[in-house]
VEXGUMAR-609442 format. One record per residue (C-alpha): x, y, z; residue in three letters. Coordinates in steps of 0.25 Angstrom, whole numbers, plus 5000, padded with zeros to 4 digits. Layout:
BEGIN
XYZALA
...
END
This chain:
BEGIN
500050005000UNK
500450154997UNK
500350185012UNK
501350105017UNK
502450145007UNK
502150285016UNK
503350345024UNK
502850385039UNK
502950535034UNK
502050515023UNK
501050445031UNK
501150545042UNK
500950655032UNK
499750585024UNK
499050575039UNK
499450715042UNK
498950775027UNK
497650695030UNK
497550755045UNK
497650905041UNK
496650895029UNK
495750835038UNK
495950925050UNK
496251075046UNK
496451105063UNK
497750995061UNK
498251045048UNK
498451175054UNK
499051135069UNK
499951055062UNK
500551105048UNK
500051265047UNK
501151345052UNK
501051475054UNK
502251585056UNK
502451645070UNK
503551725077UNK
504951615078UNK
504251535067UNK
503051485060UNK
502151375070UNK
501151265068UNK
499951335068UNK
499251315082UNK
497551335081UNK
496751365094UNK
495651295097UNK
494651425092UNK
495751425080UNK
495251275077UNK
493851315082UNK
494051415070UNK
494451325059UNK
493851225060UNK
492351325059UNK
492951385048UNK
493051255041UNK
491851205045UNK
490851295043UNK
491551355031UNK
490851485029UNK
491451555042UNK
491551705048UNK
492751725057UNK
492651855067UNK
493951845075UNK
494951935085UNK
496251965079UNK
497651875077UNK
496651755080UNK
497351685069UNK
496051685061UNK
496651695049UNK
497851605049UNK
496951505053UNK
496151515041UNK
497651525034UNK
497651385039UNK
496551325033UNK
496751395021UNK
498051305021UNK
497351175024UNK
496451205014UNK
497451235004UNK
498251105010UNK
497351005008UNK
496251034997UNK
496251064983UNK
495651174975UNK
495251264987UNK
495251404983UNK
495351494996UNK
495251664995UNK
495551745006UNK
495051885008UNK
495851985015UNK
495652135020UNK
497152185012UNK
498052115003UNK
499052115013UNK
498052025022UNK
497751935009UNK
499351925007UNK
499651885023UNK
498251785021UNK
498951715009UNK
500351725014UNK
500151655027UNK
499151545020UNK
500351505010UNK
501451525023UNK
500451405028UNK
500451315017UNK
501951325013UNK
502251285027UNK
501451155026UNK
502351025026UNK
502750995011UNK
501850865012UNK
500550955016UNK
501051085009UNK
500251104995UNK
501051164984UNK
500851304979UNK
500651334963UNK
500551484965UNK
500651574976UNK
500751734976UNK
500451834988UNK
498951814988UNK
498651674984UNK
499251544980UNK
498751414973UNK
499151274976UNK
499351164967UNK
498251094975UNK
497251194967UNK
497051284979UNK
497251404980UNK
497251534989UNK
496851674987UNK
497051794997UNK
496451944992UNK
496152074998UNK
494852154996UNK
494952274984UNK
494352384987UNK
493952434973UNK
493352294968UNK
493252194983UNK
492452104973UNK
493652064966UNK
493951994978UNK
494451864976UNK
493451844962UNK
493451744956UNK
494051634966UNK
493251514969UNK
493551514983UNK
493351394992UNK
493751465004UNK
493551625005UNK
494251685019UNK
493951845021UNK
494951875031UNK
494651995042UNK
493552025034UNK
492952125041UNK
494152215037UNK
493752195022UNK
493552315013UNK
492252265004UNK
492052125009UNK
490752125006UNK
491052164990UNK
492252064991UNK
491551954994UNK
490751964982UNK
491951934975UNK
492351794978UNK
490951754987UNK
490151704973UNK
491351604970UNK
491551564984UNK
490051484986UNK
490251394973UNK
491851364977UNK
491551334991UNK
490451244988UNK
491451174977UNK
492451164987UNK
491351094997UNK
491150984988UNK
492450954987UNK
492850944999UNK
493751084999UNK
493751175012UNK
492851315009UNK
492251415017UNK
492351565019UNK
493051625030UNK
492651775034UNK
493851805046UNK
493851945054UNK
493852035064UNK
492952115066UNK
492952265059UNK
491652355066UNK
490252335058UNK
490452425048UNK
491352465036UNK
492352355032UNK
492052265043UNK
490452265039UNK
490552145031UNK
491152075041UNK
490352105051UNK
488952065044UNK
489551945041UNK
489851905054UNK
488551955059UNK
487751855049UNK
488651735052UNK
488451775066UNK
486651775063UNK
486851665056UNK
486451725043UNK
487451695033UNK
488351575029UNK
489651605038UNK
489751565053UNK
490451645063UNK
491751615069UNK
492351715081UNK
493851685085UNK
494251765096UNK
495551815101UNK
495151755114UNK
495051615108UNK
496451605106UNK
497151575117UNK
498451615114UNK
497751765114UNK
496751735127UNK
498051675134UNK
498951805132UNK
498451915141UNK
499351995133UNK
498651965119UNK
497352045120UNK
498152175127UNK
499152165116UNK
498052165104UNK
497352265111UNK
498652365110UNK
498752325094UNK
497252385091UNK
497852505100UNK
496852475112UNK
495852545103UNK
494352455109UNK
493552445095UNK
494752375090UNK
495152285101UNK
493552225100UNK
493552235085UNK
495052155084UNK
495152065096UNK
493652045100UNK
492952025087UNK
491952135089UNK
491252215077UNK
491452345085UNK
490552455083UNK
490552555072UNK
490452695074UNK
489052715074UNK
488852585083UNK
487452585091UNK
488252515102UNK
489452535108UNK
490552465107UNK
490452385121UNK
489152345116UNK
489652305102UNK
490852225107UNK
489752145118UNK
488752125105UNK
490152035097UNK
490251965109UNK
488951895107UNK
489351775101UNK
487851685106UNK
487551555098UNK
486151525099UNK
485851405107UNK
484851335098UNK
484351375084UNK
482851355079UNK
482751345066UNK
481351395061UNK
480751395047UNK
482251385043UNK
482651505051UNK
483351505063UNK
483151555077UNK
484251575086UNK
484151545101UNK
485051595112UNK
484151545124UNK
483351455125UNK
481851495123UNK
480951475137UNK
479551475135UNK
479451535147UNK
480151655143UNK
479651795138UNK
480251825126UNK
480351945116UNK
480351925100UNK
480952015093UNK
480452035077UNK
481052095065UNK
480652055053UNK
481152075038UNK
481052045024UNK
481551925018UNK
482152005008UNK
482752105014UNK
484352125023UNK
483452115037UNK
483051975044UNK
482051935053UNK
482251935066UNK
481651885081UNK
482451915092UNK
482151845106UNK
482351905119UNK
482051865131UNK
481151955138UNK
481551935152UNK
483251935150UNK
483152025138UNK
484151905133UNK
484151875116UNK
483451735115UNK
483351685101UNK
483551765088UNK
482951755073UNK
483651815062UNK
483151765047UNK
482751825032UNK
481451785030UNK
480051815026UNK
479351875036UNK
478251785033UNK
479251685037UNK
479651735048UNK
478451755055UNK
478051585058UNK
479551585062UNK
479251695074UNK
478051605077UNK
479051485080UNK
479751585087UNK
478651625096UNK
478551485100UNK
479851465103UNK
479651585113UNK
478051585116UNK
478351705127UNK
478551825118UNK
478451955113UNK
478451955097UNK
479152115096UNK
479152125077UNK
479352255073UNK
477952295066UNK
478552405056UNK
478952325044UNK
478952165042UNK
478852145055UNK
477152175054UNK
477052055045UNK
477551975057UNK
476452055068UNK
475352025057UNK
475751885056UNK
476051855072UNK
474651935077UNK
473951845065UNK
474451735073UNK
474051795087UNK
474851715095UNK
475951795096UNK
476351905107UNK
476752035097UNK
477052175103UNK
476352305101UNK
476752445097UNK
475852535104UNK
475352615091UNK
474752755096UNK
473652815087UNK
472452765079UNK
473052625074UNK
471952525072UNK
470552575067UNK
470052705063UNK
469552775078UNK
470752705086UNK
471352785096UNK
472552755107UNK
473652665106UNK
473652545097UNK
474652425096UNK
475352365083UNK
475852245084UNK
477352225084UNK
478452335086UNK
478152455079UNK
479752535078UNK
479552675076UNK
480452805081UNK
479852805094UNK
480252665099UNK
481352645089UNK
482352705099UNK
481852615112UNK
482052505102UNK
483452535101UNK
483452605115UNK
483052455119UNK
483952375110UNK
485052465115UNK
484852425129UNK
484452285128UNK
486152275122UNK
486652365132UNK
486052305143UNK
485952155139UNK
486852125128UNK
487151995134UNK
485551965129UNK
486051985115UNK
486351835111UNK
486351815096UNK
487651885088UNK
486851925075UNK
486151995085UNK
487452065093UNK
488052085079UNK
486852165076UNK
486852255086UNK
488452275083UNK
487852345070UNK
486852435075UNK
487152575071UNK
486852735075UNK
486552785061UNK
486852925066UNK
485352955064UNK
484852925077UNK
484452775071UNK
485152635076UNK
485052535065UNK
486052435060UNK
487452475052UNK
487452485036UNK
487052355030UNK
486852275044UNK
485552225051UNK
484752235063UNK
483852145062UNK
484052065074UNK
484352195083UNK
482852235079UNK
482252105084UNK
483252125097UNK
482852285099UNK
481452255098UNK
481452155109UNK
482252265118UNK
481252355116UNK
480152285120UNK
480852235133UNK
481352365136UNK
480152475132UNK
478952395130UNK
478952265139UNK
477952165139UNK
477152195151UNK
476152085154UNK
476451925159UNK
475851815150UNK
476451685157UNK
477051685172UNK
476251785177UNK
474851735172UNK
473551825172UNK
473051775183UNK
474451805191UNK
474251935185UNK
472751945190UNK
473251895203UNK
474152015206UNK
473252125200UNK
472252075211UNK
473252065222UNK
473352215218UNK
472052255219UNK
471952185233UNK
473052255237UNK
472452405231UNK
471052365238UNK
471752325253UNK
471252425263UNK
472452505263UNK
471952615257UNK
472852605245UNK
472352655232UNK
471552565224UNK
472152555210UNK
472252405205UNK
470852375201UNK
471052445189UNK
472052345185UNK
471052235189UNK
470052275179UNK
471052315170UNK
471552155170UNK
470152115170UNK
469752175158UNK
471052105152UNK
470651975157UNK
469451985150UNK
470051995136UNK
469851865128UNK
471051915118UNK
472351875126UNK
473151975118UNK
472152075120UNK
472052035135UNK
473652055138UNK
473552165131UNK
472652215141UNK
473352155153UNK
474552235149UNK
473752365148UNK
473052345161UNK
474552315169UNK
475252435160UNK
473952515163UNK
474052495179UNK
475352495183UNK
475452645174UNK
474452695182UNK
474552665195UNK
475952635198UNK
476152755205UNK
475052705215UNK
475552555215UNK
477052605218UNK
476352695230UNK
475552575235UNK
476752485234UNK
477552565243UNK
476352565253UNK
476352415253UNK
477052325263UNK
477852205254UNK
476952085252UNK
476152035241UNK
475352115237UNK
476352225234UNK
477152095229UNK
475952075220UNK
476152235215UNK
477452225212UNK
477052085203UNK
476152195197UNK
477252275193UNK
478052145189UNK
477152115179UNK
477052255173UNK
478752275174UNK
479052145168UNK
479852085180UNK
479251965183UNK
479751845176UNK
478651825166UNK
478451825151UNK
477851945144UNK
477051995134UNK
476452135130UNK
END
């Protein structure tokens, strides 16, 4: 047989050439070598090094946001060479932000290759500064972004593997990728069928929400939602431990970037810091990158999904945020769960569809959390979603108090519209509201496309808060709706733990007490009949509608007297029975809620 005509260094080199093409991890510990002061070194991976190849390679369309000298790039170098190594006809282009950086890229790449062993190491056909081919078919391409055609940008190649390094400092990387992104979809899915490495590699820091770091930034933010086809990947200075372990490191980096803040969060903490014009400041910006939430479960409805980040309690009161969109427009639909008591993000659903689509999906929603408040905004598509939920008339929707002459020709007073009807006078406490929902309970802010979000929101320098050029706020809409309602109109009056009759209990344990011969004022019966009168309403909606009127009613007019009264009162439980009263009114009893 062949294999016993072998020498013991052929075998060992046949098991070692089939051990690194089968493991790209051991190939690089054991045969990439990379220069360092008093001579080159076997490269040496960290575990959230490894952590990072191995994603890279596996789920092959991968967006990298990462803290400088992480070795980001050199471990892509790497792959690139094991790639090279050990396939046939892969055709990898690299994208980098000066030709300086695209010569260094290629430079290093070959320095890897021509430091193989001669039994590993494939042989060149034709190398320059920028690119080289090897007689195994494969070839490699580096090239910098022109500013007068970006484009032109590596056209033409039919790229298995594409790798835009620090992206977000890129000139026209939106116009660029147009140039090589058409031929990139049908080489990859050749290469796929063949068997040959491929993917797309976006690497960065980041570079503020705006300008040249935009492109970056947006695609970071839909990897992060989920909405397009890369997945995200953070690789943080602290991960390495030969940076964690030196309590110089940090200080030292710190003096580099001249001990300036924004560029000491933007270069070693991976955080999208704020633009000049930033809603929030830059505490509050750098505590919005740090959330980094996966959802604990994923609910997949009508072929949409809903993103949980507690688990749902049926026992729970929970506000729904709505915004709603076209299904042809930029916008998506949203609903945005909070829980009422802890002000904490629950769940989040962010999806384009029809709006006639997404209204069944809202109903499976509503099972999922029965104790709810339904809060769409009534001003555009979001009326197709009252219509359709009222139709249904199973559904706990809130109401915009409309002043004026709004249903019928001789009505008078106050009427209500269903939903949330935004309009100058309460767009402010929305914003107010959302404002200090962040400030106040940031840690409540679970989903990233959420955070990121946020991060964008701009002053527009005319009074308005709205997201940056080109960005969305979608999700922040469903989110401040939710604020506002829990912060200026709460939900007033118990459905579940405190039951009518306990309700009933403690209004007449009130009029006892107004009646007892001590000359106290007599002031409750009012409330009495007011509750009556509720009680005998058929309509259940109509008849909460009343109880709330009837509490809202009371407690407005007579508190003055009540507060005297109660501090006329030894403790006990009547006076223990007020103050339930005024539980129920100021939402501190642990109960669900509705308006």
């Amino acid at each position: 047989m062949v294999i016993d005509s072998l020498s013991p260094e052929q075998l060992f080199q046949i098991e070692e050439y089939t051990k690194c093409k089968n493991d790209l991890i051991y190939f690089i510990e054991n045969y990439v070598m990379i220069p360092t002061p008093g001579g080159d070194q076997k490269f040496t991976l960290y575990d959230r090094q490894k952590d990072y190849l191995n994603y890279v390679e596996k789920e092959k369309h991968t967006i990298i946001l990462k803290s400088r000298q992480v070795g980001a790039s050199t471990c892509i170098q790497g792959w690139c060479t094991w790639i090279c190594t050990f396939y046939e006809n892969a055709i990898i282009g690299v994208v980098s932000k000066s030709g300086s950086e695209a010569s260094d890229f290629a430079k290093k790449t070959m320095d890897m290759i021509d430091k193989l062993p001669d039994w590993l190491r494939p042989d060149f056909k034709k190398r320059t500064q920028q690119s080289f081919i090897l007689r195994n078919g494969c070839e490699f391409h580096v090239a910098a972004v022109s500013p007068v055609n970006p484009e032109n940008c590596l056209r033409g190649k039919s790229l298995t593997v594409a790798v835009i390094d620090e992206s977000a400092f890129i000139n026209y990387m939106d116009r660029a990728i147009t140039g090589f992104g058409p031929a990139l979809s049908k080489a990859q899915q050749s290469a796929r069928l063949r068997g040959i490495p491929y993917g797309t590699v976006i690497i960065s820091t980041p570079n503020k929400t705006t300008g040249t770091g935009k492109w970056y930034f947006d695609m970071w933010k839909k990897a992060q939602s989920g909405t397009c086809e890369y997945k995200p990947f953070l690789l943080h200075w602290r991960q390495i431990p030969e940076f964690a372990n030196d309590p110089d490191w940090y200080t030292t980096q710190c003096g580099i970037l001249g001990n300036v803040k924004w560029r000491i969060e933007q270069e070693l903490e991976c955080t999208f810091v704020a633009s000049e014009n930033s809603f929030f400041d830059s505490d509050t910006i750098r505590k919005l990158n740090e959330i980094k939430n996966d959802p604990i479960n994923v609910i997949t409805i009508n072929g949409h999904d809903l993103k949980l980040y507690e688990k749902p309690d049926r026992e729970k009161f929970y506000l729904i945020g709505i915004d709603a969109a076209s299904a042809y427009g930029e916008d998506k639909s949203v609903c945005w769960v909070m829980d009422y008591e802890t002000g904490n993000q629950v769940a989040e659903f962010h999806s384009k569809l029809r709006v006639d689509d997404f209204c069944p999906i809202i109903e499976e929603i509503c099972k999922i959390y029965p104790n709810h408040l339904l809060i769409p905004e009534c001003n555009s598509y979001g009326n197709q979603i009252c219509e359709y939920l009222t139709k249904k008339g199973v559904y706990n929707l809130y109401q915009t108090k409309i002043k004026g002459n709004t249903v019928g020709a001789n009505a008078k007073g106050p009427k209500y519209r269903y939903g949330l009807y935004t309009n100058p006078m309460n767009r402010p406490l929305i914003i107010d509201a959302m404002y200090t929902m962040v400030s106040e309970n940031i840690e409540g802010i679970k989903s990233p496309a959420t955070a990121l979000e946020l991060v964008s929101l701009v002053n527009d320098g005319n009074g308005k808060v709205l997201a940056d050029d080109g960005e969305h706020d979608d999700l922040v809409l469903a989110f401040s709706f939710c604020c506002y309602v829990r912060l200026y109109d709460p939900p007033k009056t118990l459905i579940s733990k405190s039951t009518s009759k306990e309700e009933k209990e403690i209004i007449n344990d009130v009029v006892e007490w107004n009646n007892a011969e001590n000359g106290i004022v007599n002031i409750a019966p009012d409330l009495a009949k007011m509750y009556d009168r509720a009680e005998d309403e058929t309509d259940p909606i109509k008849r909460q509608q009343m109880i709330n009127k009837s509490f809202r009613t009371f407690i407005s007019t007579n508190l003055e007297k009540l507060m005297e009264q109660r501090a006329d009162q030894n403790p006990g439980n009547i006076e223990g029975n007020f103050i339930n009263l005024l539980d129920i009114m100021n939402g501190t009893k642990n109960t669900s809620w509705i308006i």
